[in-house]
C-alpha positions in Angstrom: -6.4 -8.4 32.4 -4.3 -8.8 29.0 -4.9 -9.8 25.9 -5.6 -13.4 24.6 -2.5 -14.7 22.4 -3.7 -15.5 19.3 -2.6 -18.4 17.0 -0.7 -18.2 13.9 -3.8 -18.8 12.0 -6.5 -16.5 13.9 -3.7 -13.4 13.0 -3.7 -15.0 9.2 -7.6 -15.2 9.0 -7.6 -12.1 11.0 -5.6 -10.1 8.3 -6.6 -12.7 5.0 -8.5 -9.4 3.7 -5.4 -7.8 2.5 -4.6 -10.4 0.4 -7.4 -8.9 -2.0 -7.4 -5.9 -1.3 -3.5 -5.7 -2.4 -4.5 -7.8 -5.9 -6.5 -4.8 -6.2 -3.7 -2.7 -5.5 -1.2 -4.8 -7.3 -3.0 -4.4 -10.5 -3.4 -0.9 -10.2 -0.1 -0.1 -9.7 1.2 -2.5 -12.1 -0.8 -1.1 -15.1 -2.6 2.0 -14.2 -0.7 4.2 -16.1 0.0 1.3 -19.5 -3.9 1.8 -18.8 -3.9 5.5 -18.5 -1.0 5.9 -21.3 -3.6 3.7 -24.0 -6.3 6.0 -23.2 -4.1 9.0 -24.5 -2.0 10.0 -21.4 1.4 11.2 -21.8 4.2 9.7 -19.8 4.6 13.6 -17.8 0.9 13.5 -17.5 0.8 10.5 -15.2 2.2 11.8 -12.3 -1.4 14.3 -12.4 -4.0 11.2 -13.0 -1.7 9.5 -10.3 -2.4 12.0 -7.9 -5.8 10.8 -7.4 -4.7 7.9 -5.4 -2.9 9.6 -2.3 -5.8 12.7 -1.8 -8.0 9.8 -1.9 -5.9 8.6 1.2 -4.9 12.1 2.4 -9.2 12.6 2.8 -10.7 9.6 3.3 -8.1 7.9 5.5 -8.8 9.8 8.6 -12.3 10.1 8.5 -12.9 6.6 8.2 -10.6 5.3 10.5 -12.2 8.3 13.0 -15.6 6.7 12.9 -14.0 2.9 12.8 -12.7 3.9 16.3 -16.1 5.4 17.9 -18.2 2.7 15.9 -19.7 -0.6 17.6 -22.5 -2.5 16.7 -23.6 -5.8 16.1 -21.1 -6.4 12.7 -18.1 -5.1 15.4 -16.1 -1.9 14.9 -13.8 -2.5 12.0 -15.8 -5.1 9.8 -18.7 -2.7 8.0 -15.7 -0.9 6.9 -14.0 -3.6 5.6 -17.2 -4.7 3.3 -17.9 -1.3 1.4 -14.3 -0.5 1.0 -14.2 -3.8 -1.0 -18.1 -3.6 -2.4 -16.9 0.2 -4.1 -13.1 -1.5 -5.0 -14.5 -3.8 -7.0 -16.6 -1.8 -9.4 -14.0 0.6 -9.9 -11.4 -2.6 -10.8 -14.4 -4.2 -13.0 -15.3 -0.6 -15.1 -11.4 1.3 -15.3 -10.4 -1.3 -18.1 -13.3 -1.1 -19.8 -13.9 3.5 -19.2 -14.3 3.3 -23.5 -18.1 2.0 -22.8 -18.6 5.4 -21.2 -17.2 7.6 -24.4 -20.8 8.2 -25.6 -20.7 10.3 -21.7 -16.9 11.7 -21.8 -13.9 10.6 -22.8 -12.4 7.4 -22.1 -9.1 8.5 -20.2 -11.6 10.7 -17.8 -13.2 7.9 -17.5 -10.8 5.4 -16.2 -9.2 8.2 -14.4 -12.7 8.2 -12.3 -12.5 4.5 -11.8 -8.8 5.1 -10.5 -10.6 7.4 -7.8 -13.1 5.1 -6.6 -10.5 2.3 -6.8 -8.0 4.3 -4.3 -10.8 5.8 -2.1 -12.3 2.0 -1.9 -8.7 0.5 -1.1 -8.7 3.6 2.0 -11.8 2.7 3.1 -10.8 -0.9 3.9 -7.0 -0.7 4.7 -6.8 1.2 7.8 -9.2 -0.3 9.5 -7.4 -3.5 8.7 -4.3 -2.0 10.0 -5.7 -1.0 13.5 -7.6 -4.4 13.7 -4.0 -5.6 14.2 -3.5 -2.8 17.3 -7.1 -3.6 19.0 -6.5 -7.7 19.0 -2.7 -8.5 19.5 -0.6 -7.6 22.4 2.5 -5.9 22.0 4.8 -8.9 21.9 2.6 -10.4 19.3 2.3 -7.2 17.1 5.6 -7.4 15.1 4.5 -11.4 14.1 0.8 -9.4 13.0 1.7 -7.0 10.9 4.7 -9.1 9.5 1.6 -11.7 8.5 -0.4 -8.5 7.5 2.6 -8.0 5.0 3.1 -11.6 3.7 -0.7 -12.0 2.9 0.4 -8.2 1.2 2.9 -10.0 -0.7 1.0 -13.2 -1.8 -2.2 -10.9 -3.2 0.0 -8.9 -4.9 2.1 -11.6 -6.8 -0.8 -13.0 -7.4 -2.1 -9.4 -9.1 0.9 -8.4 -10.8 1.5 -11.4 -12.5 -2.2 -12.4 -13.6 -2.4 -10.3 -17.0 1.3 -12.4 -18.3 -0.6 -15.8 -17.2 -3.1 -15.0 -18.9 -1.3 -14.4 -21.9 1.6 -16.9 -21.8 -0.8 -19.8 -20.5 -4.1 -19.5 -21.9 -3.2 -17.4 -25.1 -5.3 -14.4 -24.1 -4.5 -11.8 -26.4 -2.3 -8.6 -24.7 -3.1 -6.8 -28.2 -5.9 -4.8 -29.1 -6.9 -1.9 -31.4 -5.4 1.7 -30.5 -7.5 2.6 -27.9 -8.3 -0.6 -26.5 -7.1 -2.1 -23.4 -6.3 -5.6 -24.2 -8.6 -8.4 -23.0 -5.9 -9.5 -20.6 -5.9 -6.8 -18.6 -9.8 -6.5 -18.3 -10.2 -10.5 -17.4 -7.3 -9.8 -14.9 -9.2 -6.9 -13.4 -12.2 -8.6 -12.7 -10.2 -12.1 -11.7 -9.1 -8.9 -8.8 -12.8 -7.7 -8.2 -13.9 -11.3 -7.6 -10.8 -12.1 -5.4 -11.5 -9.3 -3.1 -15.0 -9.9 -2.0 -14.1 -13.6 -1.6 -11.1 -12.7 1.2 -12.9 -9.7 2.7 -15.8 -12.2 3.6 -13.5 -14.9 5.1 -12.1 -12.3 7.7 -15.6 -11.1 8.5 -17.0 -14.5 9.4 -13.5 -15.4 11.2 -12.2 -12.8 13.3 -13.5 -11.5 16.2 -13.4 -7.9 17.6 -13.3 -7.3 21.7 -16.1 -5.0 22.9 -15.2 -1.7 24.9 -15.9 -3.0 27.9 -13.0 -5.5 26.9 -11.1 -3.1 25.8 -11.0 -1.0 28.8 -10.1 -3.8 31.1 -6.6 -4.6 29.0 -3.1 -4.2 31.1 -1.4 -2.3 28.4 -4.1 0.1 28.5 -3.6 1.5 32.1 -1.5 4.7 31.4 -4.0 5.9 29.4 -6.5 4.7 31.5 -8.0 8.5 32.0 -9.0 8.6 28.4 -10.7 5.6 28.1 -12.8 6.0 31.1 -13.7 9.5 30.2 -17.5 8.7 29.2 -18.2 12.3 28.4 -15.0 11.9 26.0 -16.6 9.0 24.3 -20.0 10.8 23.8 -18.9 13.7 22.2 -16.3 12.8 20.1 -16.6 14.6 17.2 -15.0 14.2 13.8 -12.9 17.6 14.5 -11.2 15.8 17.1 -8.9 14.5 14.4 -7.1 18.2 14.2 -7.1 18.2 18.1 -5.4 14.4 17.7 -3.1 15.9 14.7 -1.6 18.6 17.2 -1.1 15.9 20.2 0.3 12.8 17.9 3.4 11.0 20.3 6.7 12.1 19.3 7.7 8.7 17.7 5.3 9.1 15.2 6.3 12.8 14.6 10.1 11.1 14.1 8.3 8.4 12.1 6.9 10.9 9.8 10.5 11.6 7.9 10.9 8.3 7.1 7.6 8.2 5.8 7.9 11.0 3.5 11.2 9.7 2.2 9.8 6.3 1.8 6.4 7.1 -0.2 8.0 9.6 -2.3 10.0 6.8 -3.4 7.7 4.0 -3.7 5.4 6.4 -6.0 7.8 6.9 -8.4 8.1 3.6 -8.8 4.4 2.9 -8.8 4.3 5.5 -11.5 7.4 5.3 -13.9 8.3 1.6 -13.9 6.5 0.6 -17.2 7.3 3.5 -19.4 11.2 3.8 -18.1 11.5 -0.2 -18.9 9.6 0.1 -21.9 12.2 2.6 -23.1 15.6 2.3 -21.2 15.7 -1.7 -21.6 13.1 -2.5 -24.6 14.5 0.7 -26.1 11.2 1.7 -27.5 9.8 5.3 -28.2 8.0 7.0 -25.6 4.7 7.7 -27.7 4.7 3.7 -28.6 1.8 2.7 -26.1 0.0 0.4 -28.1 2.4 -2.2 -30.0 2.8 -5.6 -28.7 6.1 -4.8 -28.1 4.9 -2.0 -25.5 2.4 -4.7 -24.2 5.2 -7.2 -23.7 6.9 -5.0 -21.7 4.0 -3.5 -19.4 3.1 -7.7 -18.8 7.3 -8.3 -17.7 6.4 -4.8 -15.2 3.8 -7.3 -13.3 6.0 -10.1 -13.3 8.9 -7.6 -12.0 6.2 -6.7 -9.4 5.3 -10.0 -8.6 8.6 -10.5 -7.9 9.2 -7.6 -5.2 5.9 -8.5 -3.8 6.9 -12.2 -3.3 10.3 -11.5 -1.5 8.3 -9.1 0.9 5.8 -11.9 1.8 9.2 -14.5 2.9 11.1 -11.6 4.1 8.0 -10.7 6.1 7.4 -13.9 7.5 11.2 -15.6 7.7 13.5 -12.3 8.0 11.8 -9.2 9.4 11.2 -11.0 12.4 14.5 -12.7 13.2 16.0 -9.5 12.3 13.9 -7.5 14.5 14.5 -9.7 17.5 18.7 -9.8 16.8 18.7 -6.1 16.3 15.9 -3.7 16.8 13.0 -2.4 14.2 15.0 0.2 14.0 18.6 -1.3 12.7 16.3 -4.0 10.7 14.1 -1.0 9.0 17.0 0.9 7.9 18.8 -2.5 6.3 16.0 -2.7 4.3 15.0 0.5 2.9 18.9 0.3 1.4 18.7 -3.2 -0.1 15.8 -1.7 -1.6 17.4 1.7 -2.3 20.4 0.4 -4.2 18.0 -2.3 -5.8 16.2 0.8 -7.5 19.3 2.9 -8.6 20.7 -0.7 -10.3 17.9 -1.0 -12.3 19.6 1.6 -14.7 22.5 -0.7 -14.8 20.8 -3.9 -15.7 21.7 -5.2 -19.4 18.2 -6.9 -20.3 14.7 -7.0 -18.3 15.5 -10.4 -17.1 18.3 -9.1 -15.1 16.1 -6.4 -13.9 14.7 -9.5 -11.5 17.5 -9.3 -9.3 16.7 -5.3 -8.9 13.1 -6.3 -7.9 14.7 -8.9 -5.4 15.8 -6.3 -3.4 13.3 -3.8 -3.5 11.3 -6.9 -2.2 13.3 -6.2 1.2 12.5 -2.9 1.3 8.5 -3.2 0.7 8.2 -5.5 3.3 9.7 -3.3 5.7 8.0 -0.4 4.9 4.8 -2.8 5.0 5.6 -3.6 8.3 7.8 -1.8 10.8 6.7 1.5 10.6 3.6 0.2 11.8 5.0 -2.1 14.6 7.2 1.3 15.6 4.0 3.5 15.7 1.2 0.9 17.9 3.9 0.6 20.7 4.0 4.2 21.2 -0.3 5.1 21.2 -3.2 4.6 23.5 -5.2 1.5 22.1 -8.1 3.7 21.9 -6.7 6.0 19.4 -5.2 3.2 17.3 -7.4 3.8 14.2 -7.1 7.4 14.1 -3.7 7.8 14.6 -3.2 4.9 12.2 -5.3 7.3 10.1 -3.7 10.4 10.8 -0.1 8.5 10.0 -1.4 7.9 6.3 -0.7 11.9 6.0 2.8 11.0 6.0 2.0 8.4 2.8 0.2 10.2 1.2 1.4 14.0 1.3 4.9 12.6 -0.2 3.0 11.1 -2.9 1.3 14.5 -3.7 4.3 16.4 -4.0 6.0 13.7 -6.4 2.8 13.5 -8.3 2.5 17.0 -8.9 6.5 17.9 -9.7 7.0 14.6 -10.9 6.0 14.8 -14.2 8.0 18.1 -15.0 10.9 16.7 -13.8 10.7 13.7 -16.1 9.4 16.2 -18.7 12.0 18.9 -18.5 15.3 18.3 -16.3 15.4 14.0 -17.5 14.2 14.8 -20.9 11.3 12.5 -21.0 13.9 9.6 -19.5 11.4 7.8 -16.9 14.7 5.9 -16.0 15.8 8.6 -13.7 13.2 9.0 -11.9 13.4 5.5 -10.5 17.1 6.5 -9.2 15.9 9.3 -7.8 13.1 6.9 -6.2 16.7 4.7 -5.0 18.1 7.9 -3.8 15.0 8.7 -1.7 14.8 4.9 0.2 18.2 5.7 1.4 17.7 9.5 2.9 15.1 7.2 4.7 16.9 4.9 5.8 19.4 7.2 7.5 16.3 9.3 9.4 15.5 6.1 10.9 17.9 6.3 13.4 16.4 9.4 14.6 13.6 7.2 16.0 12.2 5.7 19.3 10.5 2.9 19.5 9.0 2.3 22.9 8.3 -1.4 22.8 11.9 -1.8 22.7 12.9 0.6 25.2 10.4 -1.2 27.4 11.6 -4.4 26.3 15.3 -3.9 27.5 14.9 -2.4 31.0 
């Protein structure tokens, strides 16, 4: 017995989720720490509040995707997760904007730091799951074509995201200014334009996909050489959240070989998250690092979500046109490693750029590397594990996102602080530096679909 094929559009409804969750994520990331900074953060203290987000992932990740894979009921396996990740997203994208309500109770930066945790535990609750939807339903010559949609509706939400609080302002005239203190109305609409997003494309993949039960599961061709494990009933009764350490010590040596280019990726990509606005602010607007609430500052934190926009967009058409001709001409591996350099060298020219507009063509090609990242690591990694560990493993491979984002989040800051002199510019070379050690450790990688493929 195999899998059914699915049609373009039952993998897009299948995956249409992400498209809010990543507005979500795209305004976090786009203005979490302009956010942070107008609450009183310095730019070294980011990197701490920022560290929220990947021990949110680091901790929730594997539980959740633990009890995704031993949970079936009448709403399916992956769906409840799916809803309350997006349910908890939204009120911490409604309230972090607005944490100054709260000052009677503690201060405001507190505050909205607590609405970044709830945001990044939400986002893990829901993501994963999404992610080994993609394993349970398609069959591995379908796969790259899934998560490659997965990424494009990645890319669309996020554009969408990024670029919402400049709309509002250029558009419809919604002030980007407010008192010191404030966060300026068009960031707050923006935010809850994300909340009301992500409900809306969370419920359209729960009423249109469709999950296979585990009798269906256990009947599926690609599932025969791990056939002992899936008809092990005592197995299935007693699996037991500890089972994840046991799963840790047994993962398949692709994804141990995976785990480099991981590290080398996130570590990268968090930088980025992280220093983007306040190294543009002050390498190309040449403005002072303590100025966090001047239009001028403002102008510059809106252009960072159009920058992002623009990276997001070029992953959705390279996911959808270019990963996948790529992939089929010459390997996930070759096509992986092509990318994370475009994007690499699209990071280090930033420094280079002579205004912000320039700065577009810098985004263009971190665009390549996004979608890759988005995408390939992910294809690499379902080819080589038993479907019936595809949400913990696909839990257990966030450790390699979000441990590289730790350790950048913790020595981050001090480097910025002490060896670039406050100059957030360098740390997004050293974010360009880091694509490309990852890019080279991808050829230390096997992927078994293609091995498969070409005997």
């Amino acid at each position: 017995m195999e899998k059914r094929k699915l049609s373009f559009w039952e993998i897009w409804n299948m995956s249409f989720g992400f498209l809010g969750i990543q507005m979500g994520f795209a305004l976090q990331n786009a203005n979490a720490s302009r956010i942070l900074q107008i609450f009183g953060a310095d730019v070294h203290e980011l990197s701490w509040f920022w560290i929220i987000a990947p021990l949110m992932g680091l901790i929730i990740q594997p539980i959740i995707v633990h009890y995704s894979d031993n949970t079936w009921g009448r709403f399916g396996r992956r769906k409840p997760f799916f809803l309350i990740g997006a349910l908890l997203a939204s009120i911490g994208l409604v309230l972090m904007p607005q944490a100054d309500i709260f000052i009677a109770i503690l201060p405001a930066l507190w505050v909205g730091a607590g609405m970044l945790m709830i945001m990044d535990a939400s986002f893990n609750i829901a993501m994963e799951p999404f992610r080994a939807l993609v394993g349970d339903n398609l069959r591995n010559d379908q796969r790259t074509l899934g998560f490659s949609i997965q990424t494009a509706l990645i890319g669309f939400g996020a554009v969408i995201g990024s670029a919402f609080p400049y709309i509002l302002t250029k558009w419809f005239a919604i002030s980007n200014e407010a008192p010191i203190g404030k966060v300026p109305l068009n960031l707050t609409l923006s935010f809850i334009f994300g909340a009301t997003i992500l409900i809306g494309s969370i419920l359209v993949t729960l009423f249109s996909a469709k999950e296979y039960s585990p009798e269906e599961m256990a009947k599926f061709d690609d599932e025969k050489i791990h056939q002992k494990a899936i008809i092990d009933e005592s197995l299935e009764k007693n699996s037991k959240l500890s089972d994840i350490f046991t799963d840790f010590r047994k993962m398949p040596t692709t994804m141990k070989q995976l785990s480099w280019v991981q590290f080398f990726s996130w570590f990268g990509l968090f930088g980025m998250w992280v220093f983007t606005t306040p190294a543009i602010a002050h390498h190309t607007y040449g403005l002072s690092l303590e100025d966090h609430s001047s239009k001028q500052y403002q102008d510059a934190g809106d252009w960072v979500g159009i920058l992002f926009g623009v990276y997001n967009l070029v992953s959705a058409l390279v996911a959808l046109f270019v990963l996948p001709m790529l992939a089929k001409k010459f390997g996930r591996i070759t096509t992986h490693s092509i990318c994370l350099i475009i994007g690499g060298l699209g990071l280090i020219s930033i420094y280079f750029m002579p205004n912000e507009t320039w700065i577009i063509a810098s985004m263009i090609c971190i665009g390549f590397a996004w979608a890759s990242i988005l995408a390939m690591p992910y294809a690499i990694l379902a080819g080589a594990i038993a479907p019936k560990k595809m949400g913990v493993y696909m839990g257990i491979f966030n450790f390699f996102i979000v441990i590289p984002q730790i350790i950048n989040a913790i020595i981050g800051g001090p480097i910025v602080e002490y060896l670039y002199k406050g100059n957030a510019i360098y740390a997004l070379i050293t974010s360009g530096v880091s694509f490309i050690i990852a890019a080279i450790l991808v050829y230390k990688v096997k992927d078994n679909d293609e091995e498969k493929t070409s005997k």
